[in-house]
C-alpha positions as a printed NumPy array, in Angstrom:
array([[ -6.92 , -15.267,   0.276],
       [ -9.467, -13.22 ,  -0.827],
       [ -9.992, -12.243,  -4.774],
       [ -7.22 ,  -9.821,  -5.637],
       [ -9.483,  -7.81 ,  -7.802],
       [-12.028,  -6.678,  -5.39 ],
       [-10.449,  -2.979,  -5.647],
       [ -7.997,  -1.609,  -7.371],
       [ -6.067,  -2.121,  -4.067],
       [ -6.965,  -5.689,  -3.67 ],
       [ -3.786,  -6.503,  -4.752],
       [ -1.914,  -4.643,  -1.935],
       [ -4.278,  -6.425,   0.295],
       [ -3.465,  -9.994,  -1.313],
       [  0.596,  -9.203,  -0.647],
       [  0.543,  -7.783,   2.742],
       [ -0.915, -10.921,   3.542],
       [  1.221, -13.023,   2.185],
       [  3.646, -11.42 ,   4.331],
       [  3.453, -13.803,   6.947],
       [  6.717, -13.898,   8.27 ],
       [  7.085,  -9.977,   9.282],
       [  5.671,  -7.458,  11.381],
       [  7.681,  -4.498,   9.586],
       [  8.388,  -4.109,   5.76 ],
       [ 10.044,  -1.245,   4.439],
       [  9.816,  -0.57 ,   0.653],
       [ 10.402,   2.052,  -1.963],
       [  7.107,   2.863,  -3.832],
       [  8.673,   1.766,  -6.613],
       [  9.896,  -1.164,  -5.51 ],
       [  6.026,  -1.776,  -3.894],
       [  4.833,  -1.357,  -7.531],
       [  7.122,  -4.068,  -9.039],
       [  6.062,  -6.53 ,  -6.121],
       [  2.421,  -6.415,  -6.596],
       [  2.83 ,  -6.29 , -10.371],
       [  4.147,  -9.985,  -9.996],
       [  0.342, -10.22 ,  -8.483],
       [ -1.313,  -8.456, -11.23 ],
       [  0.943,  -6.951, -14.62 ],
       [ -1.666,  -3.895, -14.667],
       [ -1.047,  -2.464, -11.353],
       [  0.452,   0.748, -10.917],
       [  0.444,   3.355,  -8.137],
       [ -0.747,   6.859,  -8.776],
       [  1.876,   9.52 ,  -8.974],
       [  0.245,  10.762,  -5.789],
       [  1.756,   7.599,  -3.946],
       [  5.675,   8.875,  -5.28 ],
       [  4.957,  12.335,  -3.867],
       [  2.395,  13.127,  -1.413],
       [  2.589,  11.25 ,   2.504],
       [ -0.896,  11.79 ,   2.689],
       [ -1.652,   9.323,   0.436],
       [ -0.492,   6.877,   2.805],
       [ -2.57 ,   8.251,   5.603],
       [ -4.283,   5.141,   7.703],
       [ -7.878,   6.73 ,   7.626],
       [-10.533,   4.103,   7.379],
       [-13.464,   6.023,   6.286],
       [-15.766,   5.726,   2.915],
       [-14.282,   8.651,   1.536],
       [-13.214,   8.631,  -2.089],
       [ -8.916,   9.413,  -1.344],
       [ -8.794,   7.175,   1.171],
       [ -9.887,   3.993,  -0.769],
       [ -6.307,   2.659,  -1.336],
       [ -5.653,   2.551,   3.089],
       [ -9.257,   1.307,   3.066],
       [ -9.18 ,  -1.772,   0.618],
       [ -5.473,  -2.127,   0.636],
       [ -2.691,  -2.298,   3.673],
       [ -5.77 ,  -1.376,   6.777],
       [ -7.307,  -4.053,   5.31 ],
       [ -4.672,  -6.497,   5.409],
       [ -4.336,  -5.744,   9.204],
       [ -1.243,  -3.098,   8.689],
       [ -0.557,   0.245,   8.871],
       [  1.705,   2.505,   6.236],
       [  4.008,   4.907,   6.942],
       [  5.844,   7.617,   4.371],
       [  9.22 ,   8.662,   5.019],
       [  9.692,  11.981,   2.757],
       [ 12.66 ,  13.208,   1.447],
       [ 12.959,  16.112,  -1.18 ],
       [  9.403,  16.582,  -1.46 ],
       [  8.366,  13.385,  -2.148],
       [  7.802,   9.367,  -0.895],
       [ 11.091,   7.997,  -0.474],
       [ 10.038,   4.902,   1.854],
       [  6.767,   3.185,   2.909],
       [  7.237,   1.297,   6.503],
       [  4.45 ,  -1.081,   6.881],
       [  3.618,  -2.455,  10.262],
       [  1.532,  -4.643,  11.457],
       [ -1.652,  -3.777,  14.126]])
């Protein structure tokens, strides 16, 4: 596994790979955040991540906002997406491909 701390989102990186024995994970940001602070005790999400969908977009391009799909889950080989409830990020489904 590759250093964590490469990006911010290393760490999602580093725990989506560990993930060895699914093809599908679906997660609460907040429960996300408590995972990959068992990685690393300073990781947070941005607010954006509880609120906006777009923030989970799967765009792989060298654009600033797009950093976290980038270096984190499209890295890892997966793909996020935001189920939205009430205006904001009530699930993340991760799949693999």
């Amino acid at each position: 596994m590759e250093n964590i701390r490469e990006s911010k989102y290393g760490v999602l990186k580093a725990w989506l790979q560990l993930q060895t024995d699914k093809d599908r994970i679906e997660i609460s940001p907040a429960e996300l955040e408590n995972k990959l602070k068992t990685l690393d005790e300073k990781f947070s999400l941005p607010k954006s991540a509880y609120k906006y969908a777009a923030w989970w977009a799967n765009e792989n391009s060298e654009k600033k906002w797009h950093v976290q799909a980038r270096k984190g889950w499209l890295a890892a080989g997966w793909k996020a997406y935001p189920e939205v409830r009430n205006r904001k990020v009530v699930k993340v489904i991760f799949r693999r491909g």
